[in-house]
C-alpha positions as CSV (number, residue, x, y, z in Angstrom):
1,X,247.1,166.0,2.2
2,X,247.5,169.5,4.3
3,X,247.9,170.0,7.6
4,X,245.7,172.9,9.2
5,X,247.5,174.6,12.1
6,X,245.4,177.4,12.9
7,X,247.6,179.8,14.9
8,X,244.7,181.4,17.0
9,X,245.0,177.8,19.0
10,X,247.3,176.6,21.8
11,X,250.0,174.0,19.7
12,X,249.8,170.7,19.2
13,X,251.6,168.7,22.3
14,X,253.1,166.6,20.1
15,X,254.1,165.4,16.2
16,X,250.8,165.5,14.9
17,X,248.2,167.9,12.8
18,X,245.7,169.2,14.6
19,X,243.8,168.3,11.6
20,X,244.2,166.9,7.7
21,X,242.5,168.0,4.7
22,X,242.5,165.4,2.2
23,X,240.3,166.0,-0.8
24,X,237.0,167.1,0.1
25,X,237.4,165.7,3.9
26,X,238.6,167.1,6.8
27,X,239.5,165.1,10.2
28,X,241.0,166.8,13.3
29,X,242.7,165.8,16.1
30,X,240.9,165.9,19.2
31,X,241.0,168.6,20.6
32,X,241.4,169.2,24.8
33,X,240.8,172.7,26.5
34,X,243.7,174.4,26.4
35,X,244.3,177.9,25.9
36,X,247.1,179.3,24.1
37,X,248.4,180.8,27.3
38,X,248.0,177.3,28.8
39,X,245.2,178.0,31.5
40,X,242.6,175.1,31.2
41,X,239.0,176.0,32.0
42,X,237.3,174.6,35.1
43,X,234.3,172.6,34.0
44,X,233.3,170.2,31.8
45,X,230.5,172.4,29.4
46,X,233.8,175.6,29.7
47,X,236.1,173.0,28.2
48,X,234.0,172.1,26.0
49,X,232.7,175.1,24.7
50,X,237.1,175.6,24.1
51,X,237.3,172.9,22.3
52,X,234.3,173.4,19.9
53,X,235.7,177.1,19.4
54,X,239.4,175.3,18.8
55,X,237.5,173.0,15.8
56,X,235.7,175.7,14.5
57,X,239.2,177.3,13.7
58,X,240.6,174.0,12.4
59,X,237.6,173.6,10.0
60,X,237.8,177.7,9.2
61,X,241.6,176.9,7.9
62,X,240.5,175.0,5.3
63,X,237.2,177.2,4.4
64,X,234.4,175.0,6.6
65,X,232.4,175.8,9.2
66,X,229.9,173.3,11.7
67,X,227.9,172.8,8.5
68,X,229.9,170.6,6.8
69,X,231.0,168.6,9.9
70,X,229.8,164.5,9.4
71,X,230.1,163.8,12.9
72,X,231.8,165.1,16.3
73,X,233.2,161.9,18.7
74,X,233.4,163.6,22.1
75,X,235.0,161.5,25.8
76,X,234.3,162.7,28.9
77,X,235.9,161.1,31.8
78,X,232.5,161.2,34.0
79,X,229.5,160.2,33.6
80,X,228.1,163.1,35.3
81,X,229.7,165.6,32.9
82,X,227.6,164.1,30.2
83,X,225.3,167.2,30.1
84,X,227.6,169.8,30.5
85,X,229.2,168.2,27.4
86,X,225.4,167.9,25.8
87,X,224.6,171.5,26.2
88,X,228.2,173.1,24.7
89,X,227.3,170.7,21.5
90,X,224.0,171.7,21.2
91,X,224.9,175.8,21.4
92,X,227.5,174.8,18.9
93,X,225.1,173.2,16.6
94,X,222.1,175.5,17.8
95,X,221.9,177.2,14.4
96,X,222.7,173.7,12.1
97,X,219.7,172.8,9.9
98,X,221.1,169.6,9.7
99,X,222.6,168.1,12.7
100,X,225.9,166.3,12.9
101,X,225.8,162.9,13.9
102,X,227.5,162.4,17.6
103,X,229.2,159.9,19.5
104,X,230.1,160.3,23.1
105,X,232.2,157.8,25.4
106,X,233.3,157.8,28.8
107,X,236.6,157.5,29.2
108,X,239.2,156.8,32.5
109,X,241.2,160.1,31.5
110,X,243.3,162.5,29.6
111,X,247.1,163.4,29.9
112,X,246.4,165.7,32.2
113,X,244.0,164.9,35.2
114,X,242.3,168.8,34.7
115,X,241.0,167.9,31.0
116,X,237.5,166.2,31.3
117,X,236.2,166.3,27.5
118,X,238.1,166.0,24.8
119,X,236.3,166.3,21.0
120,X,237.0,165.7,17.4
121,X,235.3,165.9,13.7
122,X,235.1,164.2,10.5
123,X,233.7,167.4,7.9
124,X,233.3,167.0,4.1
125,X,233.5,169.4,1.6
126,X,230.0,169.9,-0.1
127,X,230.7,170.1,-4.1
């Protein structure tokens, strides 16, 4: 296994890998929207347009890119922020032939009361 640690991406909070390459799969961490400077992003679709732009740099540490992603998990903490979610996904998969298959939960919260989406993937390595 490896560890990917892009540096272009505000550190892990803890003792974990912001994602794992094993073989030909990849599984991140999920990511919340922080910036490295710590500033958060107000709104859902901001935060998770940062946290699609922090897996694309996980996946790009490894050589992958949204095309080889199997499925993004995504929580929100409403059920209003649903869409906002929807539409950063769909501009982050805009250009995918195939889409990735999505699963979306509402949650009661993060670690911090200013994250409201949080978002992880499962990629594999096409041979």
């Amino acid at each position: 296994m490896k560890p990917l640690a892009p540096q272009s991406i505000a550190a892990p909070f803890g003792h974990y890998s912001h994602g794992i390459a094993a073989g030909p799969v990849v599984a991140t961490s999920g990511q919340l929207a922080l910036r490295p400077d710590g500033s958060i992003p107000e709104g859902v679709e901001a935060q998770a347009d940062l946290c699609f732009e922090a897996l694309r740099a996980i996946l790009e540490e490894d050589g992958l890119d949204f095309s080889d992603v199997l499925r993004f998990s995504a929580f929100v903490t409403r059920r209003e922020d649903m869409q906002g979610y929807m539409a950063a996904r769909d501009r982050a998969c805009a250009s995918l032939e195939v889409k990735p298959a999505s699963t979306l939960m509402i949650v009661s919260g993060f670690t911090r009361p200013e994250f409201l989406v949080e978002v992880e993937a499962l990629a594999l390595r096409r041979v």
